[in-house]
PDB file of N, CA, C and O in Angstrom, chain B, residues numbered from 101:
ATOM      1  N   UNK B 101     120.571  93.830  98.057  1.00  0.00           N
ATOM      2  CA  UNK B 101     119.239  94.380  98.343  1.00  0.00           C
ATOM      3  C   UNK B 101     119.258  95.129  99.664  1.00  0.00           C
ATOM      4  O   UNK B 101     120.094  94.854 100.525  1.00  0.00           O
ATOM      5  N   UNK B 102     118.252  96.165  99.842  1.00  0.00           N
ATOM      6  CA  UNK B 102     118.261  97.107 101.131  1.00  0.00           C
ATOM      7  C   UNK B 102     116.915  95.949 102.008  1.00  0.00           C
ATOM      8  O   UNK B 102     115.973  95.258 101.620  1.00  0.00           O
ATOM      9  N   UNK B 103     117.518  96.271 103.267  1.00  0.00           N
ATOM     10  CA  UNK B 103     116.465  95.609 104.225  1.00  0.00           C
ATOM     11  C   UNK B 103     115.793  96.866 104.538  1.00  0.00           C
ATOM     12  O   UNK B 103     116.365  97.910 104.852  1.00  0.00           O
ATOM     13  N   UNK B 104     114.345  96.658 104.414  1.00  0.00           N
ATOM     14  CA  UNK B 104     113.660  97.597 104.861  1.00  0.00           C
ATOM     15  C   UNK B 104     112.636  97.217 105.940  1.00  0.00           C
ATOM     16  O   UNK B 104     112.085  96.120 105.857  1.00  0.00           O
ATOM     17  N   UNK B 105     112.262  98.297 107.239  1.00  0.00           N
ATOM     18  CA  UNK B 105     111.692  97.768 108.248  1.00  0.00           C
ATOM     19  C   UNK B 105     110.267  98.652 108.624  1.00  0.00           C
ATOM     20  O   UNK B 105     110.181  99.865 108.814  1.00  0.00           O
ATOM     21  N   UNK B 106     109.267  97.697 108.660  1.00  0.00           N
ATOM     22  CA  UNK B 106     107.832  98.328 108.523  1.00  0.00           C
ATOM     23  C   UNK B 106     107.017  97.826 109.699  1.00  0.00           C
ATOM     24  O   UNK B 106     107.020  96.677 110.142  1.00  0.00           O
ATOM     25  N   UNK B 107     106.098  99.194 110.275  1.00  0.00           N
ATOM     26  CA  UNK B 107     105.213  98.854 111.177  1.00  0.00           C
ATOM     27  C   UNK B 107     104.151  98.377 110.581  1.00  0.00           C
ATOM     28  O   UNK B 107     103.847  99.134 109.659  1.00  0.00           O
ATOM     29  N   UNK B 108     103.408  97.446 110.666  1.00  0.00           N
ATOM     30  CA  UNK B 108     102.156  97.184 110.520  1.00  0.00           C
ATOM     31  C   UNK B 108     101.358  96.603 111.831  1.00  0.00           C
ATOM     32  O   UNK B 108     101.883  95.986 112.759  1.00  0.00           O
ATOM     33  N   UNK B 109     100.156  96.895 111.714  1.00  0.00           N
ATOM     34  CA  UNK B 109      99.227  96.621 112.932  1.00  0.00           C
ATOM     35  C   UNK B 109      98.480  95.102 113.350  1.00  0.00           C
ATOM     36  O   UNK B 109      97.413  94.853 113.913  1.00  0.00           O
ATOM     37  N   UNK B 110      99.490  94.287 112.837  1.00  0.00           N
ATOM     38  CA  UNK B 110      98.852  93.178 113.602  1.00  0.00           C
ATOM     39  C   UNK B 110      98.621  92.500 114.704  1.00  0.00           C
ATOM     40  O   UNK B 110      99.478  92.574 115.584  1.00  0.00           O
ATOM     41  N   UNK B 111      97.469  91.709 114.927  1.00  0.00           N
ATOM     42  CA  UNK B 111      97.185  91.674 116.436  1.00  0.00           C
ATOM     43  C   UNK B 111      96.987  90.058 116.028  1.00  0.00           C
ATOM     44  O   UNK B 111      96.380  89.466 116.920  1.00  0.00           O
ATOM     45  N   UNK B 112      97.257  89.427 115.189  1.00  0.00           N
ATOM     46  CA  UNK B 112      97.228  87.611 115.199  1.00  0.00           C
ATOM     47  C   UNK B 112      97.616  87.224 114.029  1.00  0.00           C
ATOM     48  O   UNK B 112      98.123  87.742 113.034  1.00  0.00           O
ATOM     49  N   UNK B 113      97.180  85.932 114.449  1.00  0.00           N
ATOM     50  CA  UNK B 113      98.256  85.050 113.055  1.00  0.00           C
ATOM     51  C   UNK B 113      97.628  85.712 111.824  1.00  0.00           C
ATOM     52  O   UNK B 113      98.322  86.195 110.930  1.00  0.00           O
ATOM     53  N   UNK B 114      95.860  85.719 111.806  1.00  0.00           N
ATOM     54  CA  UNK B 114      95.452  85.936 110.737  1.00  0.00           C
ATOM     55  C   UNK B 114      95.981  87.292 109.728  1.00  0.00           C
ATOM     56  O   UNK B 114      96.164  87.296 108.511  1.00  0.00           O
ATOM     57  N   UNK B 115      96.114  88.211 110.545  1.00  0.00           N
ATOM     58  CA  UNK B 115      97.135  89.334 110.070  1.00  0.00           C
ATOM     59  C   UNK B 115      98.296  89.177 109.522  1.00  0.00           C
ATOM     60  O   UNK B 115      98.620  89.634 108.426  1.00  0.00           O
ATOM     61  N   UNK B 116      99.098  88.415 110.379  1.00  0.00           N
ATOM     62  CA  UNK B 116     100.603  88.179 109.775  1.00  0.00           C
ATOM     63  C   UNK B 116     100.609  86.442 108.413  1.00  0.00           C
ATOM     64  O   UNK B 116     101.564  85.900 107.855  1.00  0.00           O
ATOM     65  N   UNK B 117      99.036  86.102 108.366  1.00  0.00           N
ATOM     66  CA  UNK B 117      99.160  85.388 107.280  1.00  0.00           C
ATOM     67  C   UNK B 117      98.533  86.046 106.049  1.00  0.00           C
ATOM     68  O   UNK B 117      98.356  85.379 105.029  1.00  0.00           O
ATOM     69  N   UNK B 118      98.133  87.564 106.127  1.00  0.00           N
ATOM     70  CA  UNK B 118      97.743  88.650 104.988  1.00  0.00           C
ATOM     71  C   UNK B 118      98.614  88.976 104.354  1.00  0.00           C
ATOM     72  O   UNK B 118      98.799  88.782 103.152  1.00  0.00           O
ATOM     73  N   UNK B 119      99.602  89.814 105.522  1.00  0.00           N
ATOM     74  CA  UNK B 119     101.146  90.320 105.931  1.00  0.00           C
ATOM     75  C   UNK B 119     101.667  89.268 104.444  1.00  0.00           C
ATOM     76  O   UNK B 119     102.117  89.727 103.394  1.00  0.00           O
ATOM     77  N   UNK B 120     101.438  87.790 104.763  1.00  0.00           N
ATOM     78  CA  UNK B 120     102.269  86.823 104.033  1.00  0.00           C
ATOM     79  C   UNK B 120     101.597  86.705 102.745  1.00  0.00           C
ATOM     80  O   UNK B 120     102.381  86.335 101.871  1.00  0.00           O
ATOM     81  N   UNK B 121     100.495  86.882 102.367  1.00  0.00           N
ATOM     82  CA  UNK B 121      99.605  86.795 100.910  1.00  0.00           C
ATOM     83  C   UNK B 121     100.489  87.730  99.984  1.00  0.00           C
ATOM     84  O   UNK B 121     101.238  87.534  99.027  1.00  0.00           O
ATOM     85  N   UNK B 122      99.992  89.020 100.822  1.00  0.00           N
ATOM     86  CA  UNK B 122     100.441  90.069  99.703  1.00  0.00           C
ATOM     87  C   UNK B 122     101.807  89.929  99.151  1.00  0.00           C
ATOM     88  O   UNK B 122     102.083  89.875  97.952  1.00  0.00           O
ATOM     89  N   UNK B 123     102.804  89.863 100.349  1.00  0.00           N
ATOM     90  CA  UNK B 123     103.927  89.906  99.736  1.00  0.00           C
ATOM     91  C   UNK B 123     104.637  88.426  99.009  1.00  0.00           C
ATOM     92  O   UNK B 123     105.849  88.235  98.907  1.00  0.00           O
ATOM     93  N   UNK B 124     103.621  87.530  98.578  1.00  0.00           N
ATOM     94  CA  UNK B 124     104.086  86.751  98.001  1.00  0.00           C
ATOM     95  C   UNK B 124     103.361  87.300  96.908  1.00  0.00           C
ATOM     96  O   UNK B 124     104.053  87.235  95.892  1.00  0.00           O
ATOM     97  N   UNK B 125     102.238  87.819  96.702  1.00  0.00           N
ATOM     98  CA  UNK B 125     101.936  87.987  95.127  1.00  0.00           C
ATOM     99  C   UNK B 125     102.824  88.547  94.692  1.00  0.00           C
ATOM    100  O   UNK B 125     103.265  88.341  93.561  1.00  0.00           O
ATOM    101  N   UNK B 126     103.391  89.587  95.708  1.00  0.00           N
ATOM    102  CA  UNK B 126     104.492  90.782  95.010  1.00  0.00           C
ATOM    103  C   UNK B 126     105.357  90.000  94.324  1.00  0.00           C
ATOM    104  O   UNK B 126     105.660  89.913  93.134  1.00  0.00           O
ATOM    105  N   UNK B 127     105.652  89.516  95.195  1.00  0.00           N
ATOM    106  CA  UNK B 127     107.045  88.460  94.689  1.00  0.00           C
ATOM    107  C   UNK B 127     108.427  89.625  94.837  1.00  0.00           C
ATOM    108  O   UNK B 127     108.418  90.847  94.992  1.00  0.00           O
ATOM    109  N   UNK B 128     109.805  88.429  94.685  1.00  0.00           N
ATOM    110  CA  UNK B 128     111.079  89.430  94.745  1.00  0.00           C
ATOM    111  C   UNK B 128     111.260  90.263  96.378  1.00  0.00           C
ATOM    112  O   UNK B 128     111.680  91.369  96.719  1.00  0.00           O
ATOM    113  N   UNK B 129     110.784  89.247  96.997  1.00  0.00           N
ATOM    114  CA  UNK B 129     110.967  89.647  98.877  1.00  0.00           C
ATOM    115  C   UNK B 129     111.062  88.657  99.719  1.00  0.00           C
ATOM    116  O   UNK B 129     110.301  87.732 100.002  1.00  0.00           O
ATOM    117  N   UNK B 130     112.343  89.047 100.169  1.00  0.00           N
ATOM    118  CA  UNK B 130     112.334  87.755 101.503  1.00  0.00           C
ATOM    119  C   UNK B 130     111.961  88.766 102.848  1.00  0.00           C
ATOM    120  O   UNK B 130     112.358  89.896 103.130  1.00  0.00           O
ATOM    121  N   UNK B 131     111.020  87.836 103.537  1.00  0.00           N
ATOM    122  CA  UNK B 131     110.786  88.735 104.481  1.00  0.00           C
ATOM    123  C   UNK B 131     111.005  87.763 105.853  1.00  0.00           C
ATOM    124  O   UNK B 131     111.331  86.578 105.934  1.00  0.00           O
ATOM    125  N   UNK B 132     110.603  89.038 107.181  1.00  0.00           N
ATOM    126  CA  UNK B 132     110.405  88.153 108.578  1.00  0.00           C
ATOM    127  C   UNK B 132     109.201  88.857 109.150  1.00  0.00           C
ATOM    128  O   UNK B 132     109.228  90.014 108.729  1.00  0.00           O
ATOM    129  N   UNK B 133     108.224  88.672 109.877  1.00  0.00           N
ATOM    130  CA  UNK B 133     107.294  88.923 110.569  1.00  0.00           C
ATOM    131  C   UNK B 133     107.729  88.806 111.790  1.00  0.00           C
ATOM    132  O   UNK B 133     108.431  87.854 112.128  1.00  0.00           O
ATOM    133  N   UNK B 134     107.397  89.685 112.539  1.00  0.00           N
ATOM    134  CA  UNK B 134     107.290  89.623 113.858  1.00  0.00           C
ATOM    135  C   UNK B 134     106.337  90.316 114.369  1.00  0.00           C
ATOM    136  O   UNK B 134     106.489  91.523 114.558  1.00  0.00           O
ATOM    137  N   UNK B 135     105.067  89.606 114.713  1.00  0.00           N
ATOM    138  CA  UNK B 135     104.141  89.444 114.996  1.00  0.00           C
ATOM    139  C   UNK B 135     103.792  90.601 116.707  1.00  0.00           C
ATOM    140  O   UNK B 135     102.919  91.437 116.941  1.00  0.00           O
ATOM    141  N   UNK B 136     104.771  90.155 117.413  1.00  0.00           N
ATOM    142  CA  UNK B 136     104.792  90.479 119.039  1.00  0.00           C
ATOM    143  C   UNK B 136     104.650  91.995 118.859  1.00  0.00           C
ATOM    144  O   UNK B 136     103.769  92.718 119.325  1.00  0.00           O
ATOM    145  N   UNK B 137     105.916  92.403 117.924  1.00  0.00           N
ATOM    146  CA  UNK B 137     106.548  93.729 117.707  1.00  0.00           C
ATOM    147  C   UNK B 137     105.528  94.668 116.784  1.00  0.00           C
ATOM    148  O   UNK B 137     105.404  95.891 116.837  1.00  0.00           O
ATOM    149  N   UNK B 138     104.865  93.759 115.958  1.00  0.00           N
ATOM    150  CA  UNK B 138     104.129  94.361 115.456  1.00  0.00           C
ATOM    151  C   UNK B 138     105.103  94.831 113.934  1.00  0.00           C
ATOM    152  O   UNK B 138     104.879  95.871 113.314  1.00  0.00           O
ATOM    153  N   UNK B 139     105.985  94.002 113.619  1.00  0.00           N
ATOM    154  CA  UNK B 139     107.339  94.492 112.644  1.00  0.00           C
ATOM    155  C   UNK B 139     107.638  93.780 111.669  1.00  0.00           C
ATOM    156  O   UNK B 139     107.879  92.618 111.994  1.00  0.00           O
ATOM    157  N   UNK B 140     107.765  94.113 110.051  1.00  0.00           N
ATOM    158  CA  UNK B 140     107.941  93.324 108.802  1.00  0.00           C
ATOM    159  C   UNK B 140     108.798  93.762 108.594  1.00  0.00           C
ATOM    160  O   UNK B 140     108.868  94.942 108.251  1.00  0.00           O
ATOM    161  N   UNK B 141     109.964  92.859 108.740  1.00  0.00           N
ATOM    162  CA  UNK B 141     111.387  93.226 107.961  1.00  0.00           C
ATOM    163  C   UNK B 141     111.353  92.745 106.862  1.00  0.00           C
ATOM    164  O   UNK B 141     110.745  91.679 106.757  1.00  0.00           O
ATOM    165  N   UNK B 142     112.149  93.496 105.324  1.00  0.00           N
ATOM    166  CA  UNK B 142     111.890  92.645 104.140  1.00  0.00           C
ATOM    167  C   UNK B 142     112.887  93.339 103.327  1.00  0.00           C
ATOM    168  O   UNK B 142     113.276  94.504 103.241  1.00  0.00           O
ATOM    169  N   UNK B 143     113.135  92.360 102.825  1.00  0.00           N
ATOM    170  CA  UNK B 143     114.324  92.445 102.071  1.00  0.00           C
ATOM    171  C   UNK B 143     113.992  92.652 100.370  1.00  0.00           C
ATOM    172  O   UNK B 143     113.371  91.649 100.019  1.00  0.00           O
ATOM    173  N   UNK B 144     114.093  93.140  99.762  1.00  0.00           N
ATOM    174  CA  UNK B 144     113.846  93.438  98.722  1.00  0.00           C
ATOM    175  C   UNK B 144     114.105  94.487  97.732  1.00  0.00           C
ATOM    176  O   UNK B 144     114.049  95.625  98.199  1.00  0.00           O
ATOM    177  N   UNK B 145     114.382  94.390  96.450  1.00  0.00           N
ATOM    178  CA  UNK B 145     114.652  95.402  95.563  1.00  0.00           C
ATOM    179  C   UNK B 145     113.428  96.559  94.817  1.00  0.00           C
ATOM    180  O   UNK B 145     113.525  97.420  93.942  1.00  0.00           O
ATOM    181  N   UNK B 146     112.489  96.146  95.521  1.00  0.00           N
ATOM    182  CA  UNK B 146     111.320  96.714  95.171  1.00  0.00           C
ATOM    183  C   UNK B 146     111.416  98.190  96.099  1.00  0.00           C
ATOM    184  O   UNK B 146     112.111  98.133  97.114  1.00  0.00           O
ATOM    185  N   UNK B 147     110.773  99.426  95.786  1.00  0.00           N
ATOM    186  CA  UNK B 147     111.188 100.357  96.210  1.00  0.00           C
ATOM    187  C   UNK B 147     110.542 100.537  97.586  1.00  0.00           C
ATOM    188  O   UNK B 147     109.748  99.600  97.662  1.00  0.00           O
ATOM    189  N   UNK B 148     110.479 101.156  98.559  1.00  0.00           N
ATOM    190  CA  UNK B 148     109.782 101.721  99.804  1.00  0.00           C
ATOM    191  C   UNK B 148     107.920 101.810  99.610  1.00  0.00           C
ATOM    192  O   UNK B 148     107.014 101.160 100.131  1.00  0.00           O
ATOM    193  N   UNK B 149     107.931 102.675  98.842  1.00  0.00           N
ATOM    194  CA  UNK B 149     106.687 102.749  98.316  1.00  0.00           C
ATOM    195  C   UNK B 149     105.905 101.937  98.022  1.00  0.00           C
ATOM    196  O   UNK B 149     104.798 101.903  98.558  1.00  0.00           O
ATOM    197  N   UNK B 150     106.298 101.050  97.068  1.00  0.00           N
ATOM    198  CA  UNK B 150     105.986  99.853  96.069  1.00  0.00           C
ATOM    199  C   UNK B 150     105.615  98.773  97.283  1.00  0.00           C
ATOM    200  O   UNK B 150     104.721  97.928  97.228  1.00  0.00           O
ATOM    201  N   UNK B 151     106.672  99.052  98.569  1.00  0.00           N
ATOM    202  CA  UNK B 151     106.457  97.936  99.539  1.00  0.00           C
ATOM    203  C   UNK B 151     105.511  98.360 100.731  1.00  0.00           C
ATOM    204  O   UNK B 151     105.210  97.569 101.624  1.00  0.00           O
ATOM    205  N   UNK B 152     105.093  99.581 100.684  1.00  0.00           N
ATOM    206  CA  UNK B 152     103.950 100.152 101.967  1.00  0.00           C
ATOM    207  C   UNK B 152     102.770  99.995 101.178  1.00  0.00           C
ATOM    208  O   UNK B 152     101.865  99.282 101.613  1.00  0.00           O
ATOM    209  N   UNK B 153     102.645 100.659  99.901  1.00  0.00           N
ATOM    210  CA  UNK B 153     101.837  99.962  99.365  1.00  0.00           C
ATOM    211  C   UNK B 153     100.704  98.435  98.988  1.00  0.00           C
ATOM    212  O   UNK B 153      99.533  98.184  98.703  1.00  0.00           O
ATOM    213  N   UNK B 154     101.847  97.835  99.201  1.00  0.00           N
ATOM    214  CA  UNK B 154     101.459  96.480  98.866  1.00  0.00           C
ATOM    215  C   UNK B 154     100.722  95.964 100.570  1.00  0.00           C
ATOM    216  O   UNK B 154      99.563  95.568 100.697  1.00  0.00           O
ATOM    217  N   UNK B 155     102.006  96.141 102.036  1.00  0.00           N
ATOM    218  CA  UNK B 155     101.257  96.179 102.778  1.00  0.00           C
ATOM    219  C   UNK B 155     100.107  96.673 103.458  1.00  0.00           C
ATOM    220  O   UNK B 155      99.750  96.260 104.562  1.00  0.00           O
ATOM    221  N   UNK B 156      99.370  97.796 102.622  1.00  0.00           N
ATOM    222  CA  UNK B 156      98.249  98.174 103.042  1.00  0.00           C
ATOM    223  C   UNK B 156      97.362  97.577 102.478  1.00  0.00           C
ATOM    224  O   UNK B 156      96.235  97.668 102.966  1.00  0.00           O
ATOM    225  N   UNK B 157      97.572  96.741 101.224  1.00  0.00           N
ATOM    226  CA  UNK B 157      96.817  95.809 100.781  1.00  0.00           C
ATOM    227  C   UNK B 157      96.153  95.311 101.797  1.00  0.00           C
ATOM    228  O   UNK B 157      94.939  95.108 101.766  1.00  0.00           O
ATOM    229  N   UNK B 158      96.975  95.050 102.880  1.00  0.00           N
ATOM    230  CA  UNK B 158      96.136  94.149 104.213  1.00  0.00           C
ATOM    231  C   UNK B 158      94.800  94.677 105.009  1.00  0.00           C
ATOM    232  O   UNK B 158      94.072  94.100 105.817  1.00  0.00           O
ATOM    233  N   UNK B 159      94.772  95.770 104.557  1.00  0.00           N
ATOM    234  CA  UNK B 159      93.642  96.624 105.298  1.00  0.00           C
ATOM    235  C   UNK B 159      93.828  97.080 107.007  1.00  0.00           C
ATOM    236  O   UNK B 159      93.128  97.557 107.901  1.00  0.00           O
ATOM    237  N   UNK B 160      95.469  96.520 106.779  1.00  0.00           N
ATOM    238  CA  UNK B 160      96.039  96.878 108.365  1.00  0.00           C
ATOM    239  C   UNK B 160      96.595  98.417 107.626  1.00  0.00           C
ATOM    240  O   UNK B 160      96.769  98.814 106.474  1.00  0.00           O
ATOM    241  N   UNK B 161      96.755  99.010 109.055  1.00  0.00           N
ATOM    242  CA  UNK B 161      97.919 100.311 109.550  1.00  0.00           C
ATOM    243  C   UNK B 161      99.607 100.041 109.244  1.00  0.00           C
ATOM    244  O   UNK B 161     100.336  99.124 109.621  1.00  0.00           O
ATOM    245  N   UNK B 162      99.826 100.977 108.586  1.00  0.00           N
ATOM    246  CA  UNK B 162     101.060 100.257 108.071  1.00  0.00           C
ATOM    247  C   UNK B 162     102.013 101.442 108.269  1.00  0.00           C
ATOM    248  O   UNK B 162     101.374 102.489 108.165  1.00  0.00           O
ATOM    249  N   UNK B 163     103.153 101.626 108.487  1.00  0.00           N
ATOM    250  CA  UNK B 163     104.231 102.690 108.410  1.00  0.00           C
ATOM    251  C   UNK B 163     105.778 102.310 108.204  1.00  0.00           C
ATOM    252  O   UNK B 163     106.359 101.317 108.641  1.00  0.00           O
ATOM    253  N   UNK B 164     106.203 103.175 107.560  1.00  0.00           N
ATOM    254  CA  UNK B 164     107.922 102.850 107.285  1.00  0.00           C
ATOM    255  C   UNK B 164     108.944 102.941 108.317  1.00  0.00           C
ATOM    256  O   UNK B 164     109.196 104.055 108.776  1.00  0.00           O
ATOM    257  N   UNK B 165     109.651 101.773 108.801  1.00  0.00           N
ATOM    258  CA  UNK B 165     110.367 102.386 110.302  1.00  0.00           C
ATOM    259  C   UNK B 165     111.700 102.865 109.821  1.00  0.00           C
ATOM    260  O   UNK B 165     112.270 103.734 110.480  1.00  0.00           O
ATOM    261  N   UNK B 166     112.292 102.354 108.664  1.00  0.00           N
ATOM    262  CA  UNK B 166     113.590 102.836 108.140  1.00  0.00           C
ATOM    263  C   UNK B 166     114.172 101.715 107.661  1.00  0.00           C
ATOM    264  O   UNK B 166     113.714 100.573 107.672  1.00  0.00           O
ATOM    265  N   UNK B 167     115.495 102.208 107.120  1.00  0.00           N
ATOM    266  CA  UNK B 167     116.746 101.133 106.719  1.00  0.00           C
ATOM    267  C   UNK B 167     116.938 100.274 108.058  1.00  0.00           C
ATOM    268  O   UNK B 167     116.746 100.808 109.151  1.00  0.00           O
ATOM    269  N   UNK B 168     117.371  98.754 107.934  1.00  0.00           N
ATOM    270  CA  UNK B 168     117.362  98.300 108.540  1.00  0.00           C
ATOM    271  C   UNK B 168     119.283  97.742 108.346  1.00  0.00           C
ATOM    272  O   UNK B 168     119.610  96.777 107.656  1.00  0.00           O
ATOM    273  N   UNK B 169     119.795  98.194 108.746  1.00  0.00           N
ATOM    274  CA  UNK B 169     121.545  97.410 108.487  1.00  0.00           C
ATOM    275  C   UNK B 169     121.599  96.388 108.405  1.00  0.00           C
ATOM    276  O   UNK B 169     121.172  95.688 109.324  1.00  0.00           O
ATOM    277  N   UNK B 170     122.070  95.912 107.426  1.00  0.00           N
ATOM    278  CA  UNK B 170     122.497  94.036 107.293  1.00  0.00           C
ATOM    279  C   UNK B 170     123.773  94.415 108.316  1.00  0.00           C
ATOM    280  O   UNK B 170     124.610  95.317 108.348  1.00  0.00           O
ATOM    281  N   UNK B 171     123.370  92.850 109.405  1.00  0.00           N
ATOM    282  CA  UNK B 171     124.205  92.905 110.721  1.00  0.00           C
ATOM    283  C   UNK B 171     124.706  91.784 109.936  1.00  0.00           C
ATOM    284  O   UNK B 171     125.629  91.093 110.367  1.00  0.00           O
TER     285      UNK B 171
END
C-alpha cells in the first residue's frame, strides 16, 4: 500500500476523533494523526481522492501533502 500524507485543520481532540469516524467507516486504512502538525498519515489502497474526500467529510480544511516513503 502507498502511504499517503494529508493536511487537515485540526485544532483538538474533537477534530482528530472526526479525522477517526470517517476513516473508519471507510474502512481498508491504517492511519496516524498528528494532531500538533495538523497531519493524517494513512496508509491505504484506496485512491488519493477517495481519501480527501472522505476527510472533508469532517467539515475540516483538508489538503494532499504527497507520497509519504515507507522509511
Amino acid at each position: 500500500f502507498q502511504k499517503h500524507e494529508f493536511f487537515v485543520d485540526m485544532t483538538c481532540e474533537g477534530c482528530s476523533n472526526a479525522v477517526t469516524r470517517v476513516l473508519h467507516r471507510l474502512g481498508g486504512v491504517n492511519f496516524d494523526i498528528d494532531l500538533p502538525n495538523k497531519k493524517v498519515c494513512i496508509d491505504s489502497e484506496h485512491n488519493v481522492d477517495t481519501l480527501l474526500e472522505t476527510l472533508k467529510k469532517t467539515g475540516k480544511n483538508a489538503s494532499y501533502l504527497g507520497e509519504k516513503s515507507a522509511q
